[in-house]
Steps between C-alpha positions, in 0.01 A plus 500: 500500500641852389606694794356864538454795728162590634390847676236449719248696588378414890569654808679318728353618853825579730532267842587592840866567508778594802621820281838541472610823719611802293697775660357793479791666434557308140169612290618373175242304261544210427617367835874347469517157668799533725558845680781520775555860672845519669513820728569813336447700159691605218475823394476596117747728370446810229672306256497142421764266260344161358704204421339236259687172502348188263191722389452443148597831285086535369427550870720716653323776355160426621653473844700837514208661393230383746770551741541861386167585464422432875833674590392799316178573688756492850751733373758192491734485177589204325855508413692247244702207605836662414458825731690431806352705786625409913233231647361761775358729212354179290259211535619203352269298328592173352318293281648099464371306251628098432780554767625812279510283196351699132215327411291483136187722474270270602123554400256397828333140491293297691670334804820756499690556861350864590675448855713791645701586848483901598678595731595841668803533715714779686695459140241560270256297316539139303237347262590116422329297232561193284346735183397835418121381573637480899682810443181706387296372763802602728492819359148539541546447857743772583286758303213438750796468739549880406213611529342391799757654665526850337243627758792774584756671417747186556414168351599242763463149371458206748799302526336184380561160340209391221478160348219493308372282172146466359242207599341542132664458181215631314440881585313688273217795386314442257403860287212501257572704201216403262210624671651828577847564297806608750764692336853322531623818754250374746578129471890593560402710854296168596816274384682749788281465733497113487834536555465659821266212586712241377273357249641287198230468228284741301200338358435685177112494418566561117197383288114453584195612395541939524798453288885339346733688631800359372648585177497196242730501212350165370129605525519853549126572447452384885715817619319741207113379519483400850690788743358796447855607368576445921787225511850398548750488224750241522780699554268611784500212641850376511560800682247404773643113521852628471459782804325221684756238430714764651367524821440114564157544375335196249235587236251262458260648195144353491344407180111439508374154303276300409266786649529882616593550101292746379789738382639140332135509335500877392846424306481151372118408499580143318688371775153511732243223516275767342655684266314810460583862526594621894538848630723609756341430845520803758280312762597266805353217457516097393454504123464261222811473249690188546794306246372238294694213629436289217675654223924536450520864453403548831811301670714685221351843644567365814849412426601818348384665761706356771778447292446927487463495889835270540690741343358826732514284789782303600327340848404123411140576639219604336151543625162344297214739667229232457261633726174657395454269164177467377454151261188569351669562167631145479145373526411676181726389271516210252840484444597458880226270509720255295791570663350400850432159323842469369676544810241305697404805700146459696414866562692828474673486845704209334532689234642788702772280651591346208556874357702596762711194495581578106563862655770326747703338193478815319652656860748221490626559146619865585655373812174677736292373785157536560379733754072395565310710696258271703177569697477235802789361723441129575430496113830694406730220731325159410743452253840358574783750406278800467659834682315808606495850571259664693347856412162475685497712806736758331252637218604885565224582253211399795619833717569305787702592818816377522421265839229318252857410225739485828289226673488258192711226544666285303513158563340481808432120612232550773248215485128595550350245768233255435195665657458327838176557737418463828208342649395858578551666178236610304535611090294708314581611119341804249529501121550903374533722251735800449417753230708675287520869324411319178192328662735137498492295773765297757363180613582443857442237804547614874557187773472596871599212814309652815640374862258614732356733288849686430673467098801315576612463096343575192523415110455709192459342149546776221379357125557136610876543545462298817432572856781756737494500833512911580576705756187598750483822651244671738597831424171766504340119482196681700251243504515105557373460100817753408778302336829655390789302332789567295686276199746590244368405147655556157344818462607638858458508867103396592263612713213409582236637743221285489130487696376126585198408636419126494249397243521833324652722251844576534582878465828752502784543271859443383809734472697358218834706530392839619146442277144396681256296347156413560450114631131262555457182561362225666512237754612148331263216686710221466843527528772204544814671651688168447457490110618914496833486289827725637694728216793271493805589639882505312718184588871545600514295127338794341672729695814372346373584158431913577783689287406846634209747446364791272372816556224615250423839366211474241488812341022573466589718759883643456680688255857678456348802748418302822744130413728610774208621721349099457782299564724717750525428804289206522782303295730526777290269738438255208873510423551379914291223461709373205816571637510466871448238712172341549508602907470896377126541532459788738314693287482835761902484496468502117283819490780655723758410254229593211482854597887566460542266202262716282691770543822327409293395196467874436894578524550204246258661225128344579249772430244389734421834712629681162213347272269586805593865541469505099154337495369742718628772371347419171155533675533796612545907355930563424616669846259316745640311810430116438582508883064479617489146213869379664319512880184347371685243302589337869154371521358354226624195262446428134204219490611157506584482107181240430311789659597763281523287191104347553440873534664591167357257370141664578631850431593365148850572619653129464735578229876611352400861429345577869657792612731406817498858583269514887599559844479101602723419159773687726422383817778208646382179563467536886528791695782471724402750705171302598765220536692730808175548650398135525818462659432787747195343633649198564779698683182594718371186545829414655502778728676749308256837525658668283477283198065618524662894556611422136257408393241800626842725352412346155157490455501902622743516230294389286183691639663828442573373120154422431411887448808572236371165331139598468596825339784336299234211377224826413717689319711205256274338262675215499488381821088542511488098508652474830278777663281226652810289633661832655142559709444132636904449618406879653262315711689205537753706670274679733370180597894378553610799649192521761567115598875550564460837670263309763716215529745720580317639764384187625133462413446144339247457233139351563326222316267744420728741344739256342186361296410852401819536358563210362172534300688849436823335326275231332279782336848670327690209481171365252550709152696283304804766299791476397656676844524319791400681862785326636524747773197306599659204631699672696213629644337147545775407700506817728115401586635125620776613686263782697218305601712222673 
C-alpha cells in the first residue's frame, strides 16, 4: 500500500497535565526545553563583533541582518569580524556550526537536526549547532533574548545555559492565496515572523475555485483566464521558496484535484466531466467542476503540472486539497460510466481512490509525495504506514483566542472510561437542536447521571460524532432545571446554558466561540446509557504517527490589509505547542509571555497594531484621533468567522469582491486587554483586591470613552454600522462597572438581582452580528464571583 501524508481535521481535546514551570523572568515564545540560570547577568555593550564558524556562506547574511536589525532599534552597532576593538567595549557573539567545520547550503527537509545550545557567559555569548537550521533557531533565541531585556537603558541578559530542540518535525502555516490574493511583500514579513516562532513549513494554498495563481508556461491560459490578472510569476515564486529556503523554512504548494477546480474548468473546460463553458467563481462555496478521470489528457495535465510545480518547488511534498469534492458529475457521464466497468469500480468513491492512486504514480515519477488532506482521525490512521499532521484546533481563520489553539494537544493518550453506574445513579438524556444564521441546524444529544439529585457527569453528542463527557459548571446555574457545561468542538470553545424540566421541552442556548445561538429540544424516553458510544481516543500507536501540526489562515475573511492583524500574535502560542514540550500547558503563563511577544513581533516587522491604526484611520475624516475606536476596540471581538460568514451569506456578502474595509475587519482576534482583566479577577478571587481596583480603573476608562465614541460614530459615515454595538457594550459596561464598584465595597449580589441582570446580558448578548460583546463575559464572570 502507497504510503502518504494525511492532515486531519479534529480537535484533539487537551488532558490534565503537571505544566512545566516557566520563569517568569524568560518570556520568550516558543518555550526552550532546557533553561539553567547561573547567578548573575551580562551586560550588552554599544557595539557588538560576530564570529560565524561552519555557517554555510548563503546564510551568513540572513543572520547578520536579523541580528542587525534588532541591534539597530537599541542603539547597538554591528561591527565586522576583522575590527579588533578591547573585550570591555564589545559583546562577543559566536555562532558554531558542525564543530566550526564549513558546511554546503543545505535546503530544510523533513526530519533535519534543528537542535541548538545558547549560552550567555561573563565572556560573551555562544550559539552551537550541528547546521545552520540550529543556528537560526539559536539566533532567534538571542533576538528575543534582546529584547526582553531592553526594558532600560542597559540590556542585562541572564547568564543562562539553553538546550533546546523541537518535539515536532512538522511546523507549519498554512496561507490561502486563492480566495483572497496576498502580494509576495506580505508573504515574506509572515516567512519572518515564522522565524521568530520557529516554524519550518509554509503551506502555499495556490489553486482552488476563486482562482490559479501560479504562472503556467505549459498551459498558460490557467494564469490569463482564471486570476483576474492577480497571481504569481515564476520568477515570483522562486524568490519566495529561495528566501524561505534561507531561513530554514520548507514550501509545501497545494494544488486542488479531482475537485475545488473551477479555475482548471474556466481554462481547460475538456479536461472536466462536463465540459461546458465555466466562469470565474467569486463565491465561497462547494461547487461542481471536477477532472474526468477516465480520459489520458487529464493525467498528462496532471503531469505537466507537477512536473511545473517540481521545478518552483524543490521540497519533496506536495499537498492534494481533496476536501470539498462534489461527484455528482461522474454520475452523469457515459464515458466514466465505462471506465468504472473497466477498472471494476462499484461506485464513484472507488473510483475516487483509484484516481488518486494514478495521481500517486504520477507524484512518484517526478520524484513527489502526496500530501492528503483528510476529514476524520481514526479514519486517517487505520492504515498501516500512514503519517499525519494535525491542523484542527489551529484554524486562525475561526477568530479564536489564543487559550482555545494553546490548549490543543497533540497526541494526547487519555482514555475515556467505560460509563460505570452506581446502584444510586439515575440517567436522563434530551435530543436538541441548535440553529444557525442561515436557518441550518446542529443535531445534538445531552446525557445527565444524577446522584441524589446532583449532575455528577454529563455527555454531549454534536451531529453523531459520538458522545464527550464535558465539563459541568453551576455558575449563575440559578435554578435546579439550570444546566451549564462547557466542551471544546471543532468550531470552538462550547457553551451551553440549558433549562430542563423532566418530561418537557428543553430550552436555552449555545455560545459557539464568542457567538450565541438559539437551542429546543426534548426529553428522549428511552435511553440506554450502556449502548452510548465515547469519541475515541488516540493510542500511543497513533501517537507515534503525528509529524507535527498546521496553522490555517483561509483567506473569506482576510486580505493583504489585515493578514498580519489575523495571524499575529495568536501564531506564537500555536508555534509552543509544536515546539515545546508537551508539560507547557499553562495557558495564563502564556498570555504573560503573549503580551511581550507581540511587541517583539512588532520590532521584527509584523504590522499587526500598524494595519489596526491604518484600518481605523480609513474610517474616519484625515486629522481625527483613532484614539476613542483604539479604547473601544478592547471590548469587542470579530464574530466567530461561521458567524460572520452565515451572515454574509444573508447580506449577499459571501463573495471575493466584498469589501474588507469595516471596523471588525480590523479588529484582532481576541482582545488582550479583556484577557488582563480575566486575569485580574482571578487575582481577586485569590485575595488580591487590587486585581477588582483594575478592573473598576478600566471599565471607567472606558466609561469616559463612550462620549468621544458616540460623537466619533455620529459624525463618520462609515462607522454608522457599529452605532448599535457602541450603545449595548455602553450598557454592558455600566452594568460591569456598577457590579465591581459594589464588590468592591462589599455588597454581594442577590438572586434577585443577579437574575435581573443576567436576563440583562442575555437580552444584548441575543442579536446575532458580526461583533462580539466580548466585554460581556467579562461581565458574566464579575456577577459569579460577587454573589458567592
Amino acid at each position: 500500500m502507497l504510503k502518504h501524508f494525511i492532515t486531519v481535521c479534529l480537535m484533539i481535546v487537551s488532558v490534565n497535565a503537571v505544566a512545566q514551570a516557566v520563569p517568569s523572568r524568560l518570556s520568550m515564545m516558543p518555550y526552550p526545553l532546557s533553561v539553567q540560570f547561573q547567578t548573575g547577568d551580562y551586560l550588552l555593550k554599544n557595539k557588538m563583533v560576530i564570529t560565524l564558524s561552519g555557517v554555510s556562506a548563503e546564510r551568513v547574511p540572513v543572520i547578520k541582518r536579523s541580528l542587525n536589525n534588532l541591534l539597530a532599534q537599541h542603539n547597538i552597532e554591528l561591527l565586522s569580524e576583522q575590527n579588533e576593538q578591547p573585550d570591555e567595549l564589545v559583546t562577543q557573539l559566536f555562532i558554531e556550526v558542525n564543530l566550526g567545520r564549513m558546511t554546503d547550503y543545505q535546503l530544510p527537509s523533513l526530519g533535519v537536526d534543528e537542535s541548538y545550545q545558547l549560552k550567555v557567559n561573563e565572556q560573551g555569548i555562544v550559539i552551537h549547532a550541528a547546521n545552520d537550521f540550529g543556528a537560526l533557531h539559536g539566533m532567534a533565541t538571542l533576538l528575543q533574548l534582546i529584547a526582553f531585556a531592553a526594558n532600560s537603558p542597559e540590556i542585562r541578559l541572564p547568564l543562562v545555559t539553553i538546550n533546546d530542540m523541537p518535539r515536532f518535525t512538522w511546523r507549519g502555516l498554512l496561507i490561502d492565496s486563492v480566495r483572497h490574493f496576498i502580494p509576495i511583500s506580505a508573504i515574506k514579513r509572515q516567512l519572518d515572523g515564522m522565524v521568530a516562532a520557529k516554524l519550518n513549513v509554509f503551506h502555499w494554498y495556490l489553486t482552488g475555485d476563486q482562482g490559479w495563481r501560479i504562472e503556467s508556461t505549459r498551459y498558460p491560459k490557467l494564469h490569463q483566464l482564471a486570476s483576474d490578472g492577480l497571481y504569481y510569476t515564476q520568477a515570483q515564486i522562486k524568490e519566495v521558496v529561495s528566501y524561505a529556503a534561507n531561513l530554514g523554512i520548507r514550501v509545501v504548494p497545494e494544488f486542488n484535484l479531482p475537485g475545488g477546480v473551477s479555475a482548471i474548468a474556466v481554462a481547460y473546460p475538456e479536461l472536466m466531466a462536463v465540459n461546458k463553458p465555466y466562469f470565474m467563481e467569486k463565491k465561497w462555496g462547494e461547487f461542481m467542476p471536477i477532472l474526468d478521470p477516465s480520459q489520458a489528457q487529464t493525467y498528462q495535465f496532471i503531469s505537466d503540472i507537477v512536473a511545473e510545480l517540481s521545478a518552483l518547488f524543490p521540497d519533496p511534498y506536495l499537498h492534494l486539497g481533496e476536501d470539498d469534492i462534489n461527484l455528482a458529475q461522474w454520475q452523469e457521464h457515459e464515458a466514466i460510466e465505462q471506465y468504472k466497468t473497466t477498472n471494476n469500480l462499484a461506485d464513484e468513491q472507488q473510483l475516487y481512490e483509484h484516481f488518486i492512486q494514478n495521481v500517486q504514480q504520477l507524484l512518484a515519477a517526478h520524484d513527489k509525495k502526496m500530501l492528503r488532506r483528510g476529514d476524520g482521525y481514526s479514519a486517517s490512521l487505520t492504515q498501516a504506514g500512514e503519517q499525519v499532521i494535525l491542523s484542527a484546533g489551529f484554524n486562525l481563520a475561526q477568530a479564536q483566542a489564543s487559550a482555545y489553539h494553546y490548549q490543543t494537544a497533540l497526541g494526547a493518550t487519555h482514555a475515556e472510561q467505560p460509563i460505570k453506574l452506581s446502584k444510586d445513579d439515575q440517567t436522563a438524556a434530551w435530543q436538541f437542536d441548535m440553529t444557525a444564521q442561515n436557518g441550518s441546524q446542529v443535531k445534538g444529544e445531552l446525557v445527565l447521571v444524577k446522584r441524589n439529585g446532583y449532575v455528577i457527569s454529563a455527555y454531549v453528542n454534536l451531529s453523531e460524532q459520538g458522545f464527550e463527557k464535558v465539563a459541568v459548571d453551576r455558575a449563575l446555574a440559578l435554578t435546579p432545571s439550570q444546566v451549564n457545561f462547557s466542551m471544546d468542538t471543532l468550531l470552538g470553545p462550547m457553551r451551553g446554558e440549558f433549562v430542563l424540566r423532566d418530561g418537557q421541552a428543553l430550552s436555552g442556548r449555545i455560545r459557539l466561540g464568542n457567538t450565541y445561538f438559539p437551542v429546543e429540544g426534548e426529553q428522549l424516553q428511552s435511553f440506554d446509557i450502556s449502548q452510548m458510544q465515547l469519541l475515541p481516543n488516540v493510542t500511543k500507536a497513533q501517537q507515534g504517527k503525528i509529524l507535527g501540526g498546521e496553522a490555517l489562515l483561509w483567506t473569506e475573511l482576510v486580505n493583504e490589509d489585515n493578514i498580519d492583524r489575523r495571524i499575529w500574535p495568536r501564531l506564537f502560542a500555536i508555534a509552543e505547542r509544536l515546539w515545546s514540550h508537551q508539560s507547557v500547558t499553562d495557558s495564563q503563563n502564556m498570555y504573560q509571555r503573549l503580551g511581550q511577544v507581540s511587541q517583539y513581533a512588532e520590532q521584527i516587522g509584523i504590522l499587526s497594531n500598524v494595519q489596526q491604526q491604518q484600518g481605523f484611520q480609513s474610517l474616519i475624516a484625515n486629522g481625527t484621533d483613532i484614539n476613542p475606536l483604539q479604547i473601544f476596540a478592547q471590548q469587542v471581538e470579530p464574530a466567530h468567522s461561521i458567524t460572520r460568514q452565515n451572515i454574509k451569506f444573508n447580506q449577499g456578502l459571501a463573495h471575493q469582491q466584498a469589501p474588507l474595509d469595516h471596523f471588525v475587519d480590523f479588529l484582532p482576534a481576541e482582545s488582550l486587554s479583556l484577557v488582563t482583566l480575566h486575569q485580574h479577577l482571578r487575582a481577586y478571587q485569590q485575595g488580591n483586591i487590587s486585581g477588582l481596583q483594575q478592573i473598576v480603573n478600566t471599565m471607567r476608562d472606558w466609561h469616559v470613552n463612550f462620549q468621544p465614541l458616540v460623537k466619533l460614530v455620529k459624525s463618520n459615515p462609515k462607522l454608522s454600522s457599529i452605532a448599535n454595538v457602541v450603545n449595548d457594550a455602553r450598557v454592558i459596561n455600566t452594568v460591569g462597572l456598577t457590579i465591581a464598584q459594589s464588590c468592591l465595597a462589599g455588597v454581594k449580589m442577590t438572586k434577585v438581582h443577579t437574575k435581573r441582570i443576567k436576563h440583562t446580558l442575555a437580552e444584548l448578548q441575543q442579536p446575532v452580528r458580526e461583533i462580539a460583546l466580548s466585554s460581556g463575559l467579562l461581565v458574566q464572570a464579575l456577577l459569579e464571583v460577587c454573589r458567592q
